[in-house]
C-alpha positions in Angstrom: 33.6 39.1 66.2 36.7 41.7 65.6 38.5 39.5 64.8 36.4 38.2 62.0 35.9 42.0 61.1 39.3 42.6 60.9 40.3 39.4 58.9 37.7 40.6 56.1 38.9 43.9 56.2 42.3 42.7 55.7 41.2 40.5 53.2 39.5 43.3 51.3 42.3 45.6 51.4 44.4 43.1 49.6 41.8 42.4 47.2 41.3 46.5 46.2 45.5 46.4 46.1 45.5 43.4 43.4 42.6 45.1 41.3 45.0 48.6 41.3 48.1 46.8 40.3 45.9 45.1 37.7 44.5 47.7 36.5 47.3 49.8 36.3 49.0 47.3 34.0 46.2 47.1 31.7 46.6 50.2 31.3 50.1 50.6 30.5 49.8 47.8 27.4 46.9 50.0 26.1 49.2 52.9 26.2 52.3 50.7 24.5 50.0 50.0 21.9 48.4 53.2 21.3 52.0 54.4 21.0 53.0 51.4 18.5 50.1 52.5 16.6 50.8 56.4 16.2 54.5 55.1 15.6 53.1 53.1 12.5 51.9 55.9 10.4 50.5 54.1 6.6 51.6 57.0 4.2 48.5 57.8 2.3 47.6 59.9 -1.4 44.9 61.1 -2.5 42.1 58.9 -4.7 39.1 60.0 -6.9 36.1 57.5 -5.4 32.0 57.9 -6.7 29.5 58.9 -4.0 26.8 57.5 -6.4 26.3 54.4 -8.4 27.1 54.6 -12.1 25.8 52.8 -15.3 27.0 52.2 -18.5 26.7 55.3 -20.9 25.9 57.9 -17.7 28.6 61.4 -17.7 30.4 61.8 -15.1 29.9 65.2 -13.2 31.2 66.7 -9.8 28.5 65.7 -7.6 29.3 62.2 -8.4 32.7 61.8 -7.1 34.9 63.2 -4.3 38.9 62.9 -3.0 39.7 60.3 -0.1 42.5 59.7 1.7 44.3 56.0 0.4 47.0 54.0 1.1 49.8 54.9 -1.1 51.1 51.6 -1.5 47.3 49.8 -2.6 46.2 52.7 -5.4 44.5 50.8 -8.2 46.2 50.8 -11.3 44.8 53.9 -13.5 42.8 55.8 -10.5 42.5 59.4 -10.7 44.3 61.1 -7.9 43.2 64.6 -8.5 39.9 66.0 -9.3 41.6 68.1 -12.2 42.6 64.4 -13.8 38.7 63.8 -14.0 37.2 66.9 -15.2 40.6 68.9 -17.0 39.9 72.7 -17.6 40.6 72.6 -21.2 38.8 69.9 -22.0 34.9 69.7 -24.3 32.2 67.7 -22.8 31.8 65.1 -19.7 33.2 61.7 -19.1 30.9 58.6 -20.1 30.6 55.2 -17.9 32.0 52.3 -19.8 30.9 49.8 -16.9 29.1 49.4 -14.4 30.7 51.3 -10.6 29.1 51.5 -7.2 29.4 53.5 -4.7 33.0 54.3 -3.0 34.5 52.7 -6.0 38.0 54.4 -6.7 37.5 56.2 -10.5 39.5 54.3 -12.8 40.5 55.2 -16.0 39.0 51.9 -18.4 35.8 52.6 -16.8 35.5 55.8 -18.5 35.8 58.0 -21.4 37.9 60.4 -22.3 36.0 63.8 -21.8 33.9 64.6 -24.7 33.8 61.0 -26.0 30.6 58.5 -25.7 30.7 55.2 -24.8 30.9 53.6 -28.2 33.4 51.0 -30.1 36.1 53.1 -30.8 36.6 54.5 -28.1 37.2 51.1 -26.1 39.5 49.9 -29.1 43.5 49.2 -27.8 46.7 51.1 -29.5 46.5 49.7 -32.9 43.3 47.3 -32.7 40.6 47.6 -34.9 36.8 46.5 -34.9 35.8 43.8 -37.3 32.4 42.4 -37.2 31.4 38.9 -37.9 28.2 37.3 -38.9 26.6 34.6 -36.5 23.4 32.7 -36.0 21.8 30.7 -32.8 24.1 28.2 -34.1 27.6 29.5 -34.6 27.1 31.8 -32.5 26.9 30.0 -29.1 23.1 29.8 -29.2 22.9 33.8 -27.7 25.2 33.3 -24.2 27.9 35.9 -25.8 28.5 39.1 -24.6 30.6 42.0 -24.7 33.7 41.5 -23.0 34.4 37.5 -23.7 36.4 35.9 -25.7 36.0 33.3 -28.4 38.0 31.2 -30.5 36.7 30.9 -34.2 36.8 28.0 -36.5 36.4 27.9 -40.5 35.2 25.6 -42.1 35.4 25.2 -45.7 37.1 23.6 -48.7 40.8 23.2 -49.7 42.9 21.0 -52.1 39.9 18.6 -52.8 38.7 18.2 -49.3 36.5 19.8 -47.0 37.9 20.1 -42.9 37.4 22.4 -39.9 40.0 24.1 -38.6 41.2 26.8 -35.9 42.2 30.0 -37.2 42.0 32.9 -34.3 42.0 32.2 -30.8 41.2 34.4 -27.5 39.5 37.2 -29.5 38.0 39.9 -27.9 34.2 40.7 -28.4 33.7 44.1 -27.5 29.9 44.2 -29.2 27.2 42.1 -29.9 24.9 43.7 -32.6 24.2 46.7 -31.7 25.1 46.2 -27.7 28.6 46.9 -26.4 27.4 47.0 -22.4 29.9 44.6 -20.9 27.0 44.3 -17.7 24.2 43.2 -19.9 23.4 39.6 -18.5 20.5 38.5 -20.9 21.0 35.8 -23.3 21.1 37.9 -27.4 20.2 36.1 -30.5 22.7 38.1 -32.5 23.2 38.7 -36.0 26.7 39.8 -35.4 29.3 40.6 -33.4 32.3 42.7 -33.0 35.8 41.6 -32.3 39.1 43.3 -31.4 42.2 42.3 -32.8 45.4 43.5 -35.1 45.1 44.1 -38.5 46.6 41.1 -40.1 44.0 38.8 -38.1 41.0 40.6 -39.2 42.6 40.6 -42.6 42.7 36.3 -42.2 39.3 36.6 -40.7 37.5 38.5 -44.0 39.4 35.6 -45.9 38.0 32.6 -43.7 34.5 35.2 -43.7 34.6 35.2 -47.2 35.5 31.4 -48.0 33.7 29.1 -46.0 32.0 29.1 -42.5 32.6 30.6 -39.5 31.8 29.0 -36.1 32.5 30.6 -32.7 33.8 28.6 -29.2 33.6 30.3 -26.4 36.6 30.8 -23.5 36.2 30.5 -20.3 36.4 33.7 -17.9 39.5 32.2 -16.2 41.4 30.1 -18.8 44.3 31.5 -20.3 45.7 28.4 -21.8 46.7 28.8 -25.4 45.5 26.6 -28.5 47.5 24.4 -30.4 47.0 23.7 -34.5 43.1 21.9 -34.7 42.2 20.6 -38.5 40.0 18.2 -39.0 38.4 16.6 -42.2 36.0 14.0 -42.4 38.3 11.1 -42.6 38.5 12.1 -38.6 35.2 11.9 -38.2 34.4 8.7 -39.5 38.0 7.4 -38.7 39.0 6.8 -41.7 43.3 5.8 -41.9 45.0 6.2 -45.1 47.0 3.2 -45.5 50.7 3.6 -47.0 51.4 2.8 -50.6 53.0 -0.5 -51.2 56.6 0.2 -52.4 56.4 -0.4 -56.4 58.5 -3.0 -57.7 62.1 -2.3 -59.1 62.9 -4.2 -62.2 66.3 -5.7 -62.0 68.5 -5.4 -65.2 69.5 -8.8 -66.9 73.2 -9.8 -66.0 75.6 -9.4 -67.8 79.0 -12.0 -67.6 82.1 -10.9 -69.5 85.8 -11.9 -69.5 89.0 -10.5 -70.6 90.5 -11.9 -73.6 94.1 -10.8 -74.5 94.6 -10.9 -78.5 98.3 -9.5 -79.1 99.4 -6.6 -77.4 95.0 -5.8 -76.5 93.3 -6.6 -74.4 89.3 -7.2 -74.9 86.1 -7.6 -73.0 83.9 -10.7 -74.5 80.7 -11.6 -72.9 80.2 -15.1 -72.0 77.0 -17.2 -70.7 76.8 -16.7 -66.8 77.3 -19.8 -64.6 74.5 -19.2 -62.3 71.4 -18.3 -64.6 
């Protein structure tokens, strides 16, 4: 029997001695790696976030955003890093919400207004853009599923040098209202009357042209597709598949021929034309 007892005593000794040197190297890799981790220090800046949700045409106040602490190396482009960025001393009137922002958002400059300015069309026009609006129906006009924010191409439709075609004359505008609605977050389907592109002023000068000339029918791009059109014209000779065939070659009339020979008379020498063998 003491024997037994001392074999399991034994036994248990060794057992407690393993768990100890176990333990004890569990816990030096938990220290390696807290020390790996205090070694690996992410530098970090300062970044303007909302503590509230935000809709479009809401100001902007104090109690709606606050400084964080942010990885230097991810700031979004155009994020306010100071709270004097957002609200400057100097400056007349609040910030307005161009889109849509949740909560612990970073602030970002193309989602806002410049203080004092609203949320309307000119103040989300580009460096040397200007708004040009365009008349549509539930036809031309994508049957309502526009909205602020896409892009179209547009296609005119009219008549030129005796024939009537279709063809492509802007492509990837930017529609940055639809009527009286320039919400990029509205969702719902409108039946608009018109709508509002972006672009440079010699294309808006070609679109009053194509406006006033003929018909103007809208195609809408994809979110994701940034391929770029080629020429498109087509009459109604491609539509029914109609081929112009080439002019026969018109007939060249030959000249009679003419035989001569050279006749020497004295000291001349003459050119008499004689009857041709082969006629």
């Amino acid at each position: 029997m003491r024997i037994i007892f001392g074999l399991v005593l034994f036994l248990g000794i060794g057992l407690a001695g393993l768990a100890v040197t176990y333990a004890k190297d569990r816990m030096e890799q938990y220290s390696t790696a807290l020390d790996q981790q205090r070694e690996a220090v992410i530098e970090t800046t300062k970044v303007v976030i909302l503590t509230a949700p935000m809709r479009y045409g809401q100001s902007l106040s104090r109690t709606n955003v606050r400084l964080i602490d942010w990885p230097a190396e991810f700031v979004p482009m155009g994020a306010f890093t100071s709270l004097d960025e957002v609200f400057p001393p100097d400056a007349e009137g609040d910030r307005v919400a161009l889109r849509a922002m949740e909560r612990h958002e970073p602030l970002l400059r193309a989602k806002v207004t410049a203080p004092g300015e609203d949320a309307g069309v000119a103040s989300r026009l580009g460096s040397g853009m200007r708004a040009f609006s365009l008349s549509v129906d539930v036809t031309t006009g994508v049957a309502g599923f526009i909205r602020p924010g896409d892009r179209v191409d547009v296609y005119w439709t009219g008549g030129g040098r005796g024939e009537r075609v279709t063809r492509l004359i802007q492509t990837n505008l930017q529609i940055i209202a639809v009527d009286q609605q320039s919400d990029q977050d509205q969702n719902n389907p409108m039946l608009a009357r018109t709508i509002t592109v972006e672009a440079p002023p010699e294309r808006i000068g070609a679109l009053a042209q194509a406006q006033a000339s003929g018909t103007l029918s809208l195609a809408l791009v994809g979110v994701h597709d940034e391929t770029e059109s080629g020429m498109v014209e087509v009459g109604l000779d491609d539509i029914l598949g109609i081929v112009d065939e080439p002019a026969a070659p018109a007939e060249v009339a030959q000249a009679p021929q003419v035989c001569t020979v050279r006749a020497r008379r004295g000291g001349e020498v003459q050119i008499v034309p004689v009857p041709c063998s082969n006629n």
